[in-house]
C-alpha positions in Angstrom: -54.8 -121.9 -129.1 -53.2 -125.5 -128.1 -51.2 -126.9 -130.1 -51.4 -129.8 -131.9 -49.6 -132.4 -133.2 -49.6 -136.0 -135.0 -48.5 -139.4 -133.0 -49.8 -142.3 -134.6 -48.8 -145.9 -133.5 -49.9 -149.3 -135.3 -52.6 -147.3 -137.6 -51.8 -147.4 -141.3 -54.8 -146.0 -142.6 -56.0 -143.5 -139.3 -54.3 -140.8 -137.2 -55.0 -139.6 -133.5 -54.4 -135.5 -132.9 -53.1 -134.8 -129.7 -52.3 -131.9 -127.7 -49.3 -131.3 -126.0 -50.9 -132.0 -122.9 -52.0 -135.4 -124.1 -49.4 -136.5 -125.8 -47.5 -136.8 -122.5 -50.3 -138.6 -120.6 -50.0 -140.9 -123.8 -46.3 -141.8 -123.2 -47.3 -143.8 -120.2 -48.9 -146.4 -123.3 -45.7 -147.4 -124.0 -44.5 -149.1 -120.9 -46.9 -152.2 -121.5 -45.9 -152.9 -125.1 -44.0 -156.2 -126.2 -40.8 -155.9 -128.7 -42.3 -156.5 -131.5 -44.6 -153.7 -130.8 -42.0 -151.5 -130.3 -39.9 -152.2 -133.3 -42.8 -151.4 -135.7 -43.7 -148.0 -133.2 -40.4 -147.3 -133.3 -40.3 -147.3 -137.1 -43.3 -145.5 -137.8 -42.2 -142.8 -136.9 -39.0 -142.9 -139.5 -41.7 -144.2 -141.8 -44.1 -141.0 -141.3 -41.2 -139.1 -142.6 -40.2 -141.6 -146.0 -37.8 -143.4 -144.6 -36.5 -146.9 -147.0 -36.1 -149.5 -144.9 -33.2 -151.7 -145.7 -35.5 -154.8 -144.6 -38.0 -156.5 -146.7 -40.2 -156.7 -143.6 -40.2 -153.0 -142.7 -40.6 -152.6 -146.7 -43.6 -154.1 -146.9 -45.1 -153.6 -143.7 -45.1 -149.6 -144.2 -45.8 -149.6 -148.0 -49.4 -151.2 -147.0 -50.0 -148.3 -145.3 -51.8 -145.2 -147.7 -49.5 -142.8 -146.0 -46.3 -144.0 -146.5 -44.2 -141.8 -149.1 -40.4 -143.1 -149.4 -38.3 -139.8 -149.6 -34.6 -140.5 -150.5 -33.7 -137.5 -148.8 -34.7 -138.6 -145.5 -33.1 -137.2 -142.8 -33.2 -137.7 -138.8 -33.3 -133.9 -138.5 -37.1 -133.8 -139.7 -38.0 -135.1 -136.1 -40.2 -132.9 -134.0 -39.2 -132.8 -130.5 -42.2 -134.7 -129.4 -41.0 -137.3 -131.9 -37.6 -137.5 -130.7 -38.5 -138.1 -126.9 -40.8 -140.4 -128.1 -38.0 -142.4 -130.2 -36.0 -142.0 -126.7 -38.5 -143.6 -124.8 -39.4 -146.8 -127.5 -35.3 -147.2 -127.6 -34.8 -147.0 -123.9 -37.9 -149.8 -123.6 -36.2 -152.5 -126.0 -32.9 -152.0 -124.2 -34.7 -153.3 -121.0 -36.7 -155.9 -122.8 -34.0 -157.5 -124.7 -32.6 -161.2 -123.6 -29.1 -161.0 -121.9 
């Protein structure tokens, strides 16, 4: 049996499944994404998991979405791995992308 996991970018009320497989064909998407994109993939992910954004903007952004639980005991350590290489690639991107 594959396994499967959740990604989900930009999507408030929808998710995509992937498998494994997949998901690392998928990571390719990235490359072609503008900062702003980025910002808010990158902080989906800590949303998916409750984070509470210290910005109004990421506030109200992520509490549009039907999802979105805050959990005061957030923690970075709830990543999965897939999550975590996926937070690697979005960080790496913006590094590139930003203005000297």
């Amino acid at each position: 049996m594959k396994r499967i996991f959740i990604i989900v970018f930009l999507l408030c009320n929808s998710a995509i499944v992937y498998t494994q497989e997949d998901w690392l064909k998928t990571m390719n998407i990235l490359d072609n994404k503008m900062p702003k994109e980025l910002y808010y993939m990158r902080n989906e992910i800590y949303a998916r998991h409750g984070k509470i954004f210290k910005t109004k903007e990421l506030n109200e952004y992520f509490s549009d979405c039907s999802w979105y639980k805050p959990n005061p005991k957030f923690k970075e350590n709830m990543f999965s791995v897939y999550e975590k290489e996926t937070l690697n690639k979005i960080i790496r991107l913006e590094d590139e992308l930003k203005p000297f």
